[in-house]
C-alpha positions in Angstrom: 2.9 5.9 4.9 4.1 9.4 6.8 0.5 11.2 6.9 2.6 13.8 9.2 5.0 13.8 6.2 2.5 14.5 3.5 0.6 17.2 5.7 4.0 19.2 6.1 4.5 19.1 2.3 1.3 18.4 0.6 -1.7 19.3 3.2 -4.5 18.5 0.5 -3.4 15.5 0.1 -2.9 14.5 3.8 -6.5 15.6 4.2 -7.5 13.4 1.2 -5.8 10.2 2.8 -7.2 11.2 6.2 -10.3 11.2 4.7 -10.2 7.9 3.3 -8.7 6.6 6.4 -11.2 7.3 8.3 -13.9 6.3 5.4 -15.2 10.0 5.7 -16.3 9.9 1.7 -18.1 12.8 1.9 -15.1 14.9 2.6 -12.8 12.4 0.1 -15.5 13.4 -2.1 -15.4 16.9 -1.8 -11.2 17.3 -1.9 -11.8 14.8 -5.2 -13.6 17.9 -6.6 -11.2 20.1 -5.6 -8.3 18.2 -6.9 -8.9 15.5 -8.8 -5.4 15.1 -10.0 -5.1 13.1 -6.4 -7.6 11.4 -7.5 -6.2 10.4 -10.5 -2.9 9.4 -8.7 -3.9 8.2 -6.2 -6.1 5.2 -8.3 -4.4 2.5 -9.6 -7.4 1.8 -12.0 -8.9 5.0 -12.7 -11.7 3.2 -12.3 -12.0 2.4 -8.6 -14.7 4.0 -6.7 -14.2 6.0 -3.4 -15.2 3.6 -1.3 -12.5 1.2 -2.9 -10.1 3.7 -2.8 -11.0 3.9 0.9 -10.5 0.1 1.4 -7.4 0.2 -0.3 -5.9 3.0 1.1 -6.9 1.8 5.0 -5.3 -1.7 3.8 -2.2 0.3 2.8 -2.0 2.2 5.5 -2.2 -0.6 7.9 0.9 -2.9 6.6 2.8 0.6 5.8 2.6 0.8 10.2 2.8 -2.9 11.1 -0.9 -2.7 11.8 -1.3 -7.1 11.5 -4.9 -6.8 13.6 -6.2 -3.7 11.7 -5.2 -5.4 8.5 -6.6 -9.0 9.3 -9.9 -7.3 9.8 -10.1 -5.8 6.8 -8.6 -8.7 4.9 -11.5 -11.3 6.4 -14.0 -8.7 4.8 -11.9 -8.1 1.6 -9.2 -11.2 1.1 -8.5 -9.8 -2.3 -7.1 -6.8 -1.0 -4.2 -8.8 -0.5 -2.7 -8.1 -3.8 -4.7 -4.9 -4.6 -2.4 -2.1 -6.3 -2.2 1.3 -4.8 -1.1 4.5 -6.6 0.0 4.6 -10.1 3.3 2.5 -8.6 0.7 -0.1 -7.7 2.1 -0.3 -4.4 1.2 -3.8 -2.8 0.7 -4.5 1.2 4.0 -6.7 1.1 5.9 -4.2 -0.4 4.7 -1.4 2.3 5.6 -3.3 4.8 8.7 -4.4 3.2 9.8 -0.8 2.6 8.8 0.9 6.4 10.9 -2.2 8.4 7.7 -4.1 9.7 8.6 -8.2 9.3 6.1 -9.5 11.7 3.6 -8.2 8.4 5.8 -9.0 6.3 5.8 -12.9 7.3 1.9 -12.4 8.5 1.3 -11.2 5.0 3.4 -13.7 3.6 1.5 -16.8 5.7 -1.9 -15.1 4.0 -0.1 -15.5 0.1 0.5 -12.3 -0.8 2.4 -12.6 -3.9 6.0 -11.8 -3.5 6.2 -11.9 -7.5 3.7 -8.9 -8.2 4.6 -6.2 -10.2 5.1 -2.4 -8.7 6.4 0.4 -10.8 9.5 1.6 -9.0 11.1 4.6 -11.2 13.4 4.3 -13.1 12.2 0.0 -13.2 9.3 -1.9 -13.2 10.2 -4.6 -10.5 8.6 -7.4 -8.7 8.6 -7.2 -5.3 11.1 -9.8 -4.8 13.4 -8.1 -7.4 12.7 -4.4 -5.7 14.3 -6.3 -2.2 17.0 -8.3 -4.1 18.6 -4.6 -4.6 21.7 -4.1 -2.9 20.2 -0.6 -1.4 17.2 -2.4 0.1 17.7 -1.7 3.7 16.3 -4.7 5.6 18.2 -7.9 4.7 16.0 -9.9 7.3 13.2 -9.0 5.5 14.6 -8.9 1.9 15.8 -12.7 2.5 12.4 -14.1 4.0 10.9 -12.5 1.1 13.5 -13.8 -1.2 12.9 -17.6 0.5 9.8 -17.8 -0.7 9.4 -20.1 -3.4 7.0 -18.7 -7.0 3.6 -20.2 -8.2 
């Protein structure tokens, strides 16, 4: 995920994700007040607290920038983060990594089980991961067709 993108464009929200990124709650906390439509969006459940959101978000982060070491250490503490849902798109680690180029998480994730069949909610469709890199436009056929080779259940 571009942080540098989202300051240029949304600076709240940067701070909000820098905030969880660093597990700074107070000051997640504190934006939360300000705008808690971030909040809102930014929570799958609408139900997580911020230190889940933190988790998540730092999981996220990690396979969005090919982060396998970060990741792995949060995983060992957390292995069902592996499948957790991110954003209202319920954006999964495999399909961050899918999505910013990074196949040596991609396979890593895949060799830990994330589920290539989970659902994300990719406007205008509601797609599995395997079906959002079976698209034409996907951009990285070496990673759409190890995902792809992986076998369901």
């Amino acid at each position: 995920m571009f942080l540098d993108y989202d300051e240029a464009r949304f600076p709240g929200l940067a701070r909000f994700r820098r905030a969880l990124l660093a597990n700074d709650l107070a000051t997640a906390g504190a934006i939360a007040r300000e705008k808690p439509d971030w909040y809102a969006m930014e929570n799958p459940d609408d139900g997580l607290s911020l230190a889940e959101l933190a988790r998540r978000f730092r999981a996220q982060h990690y396979a969005s920038e090919g982060l396998v070491d970060e990741l792995a250490a949060l995983l060992a503490e957390e292995p069902a983060l592996i499948d957790a849902p991110w954003t209202a798109q319920n954006w999964r680690l495999l399909s961050q990594a899918a999505t910013y180029g990074h196949l040596p998480m991609v396979e890593w994730l895949l060799e830990q089980g994330a589920d290539v069949d989970a659902r994300i909610d990719i406007p205008p469709d509601d797609l599995t991961i395997r079906e959002y890199v079976a698209d034409p436009g996907f951009r990285d056929r070496e990673i759409a067709e190890r995902i792809l080779g992986v076998r369901s259940g």
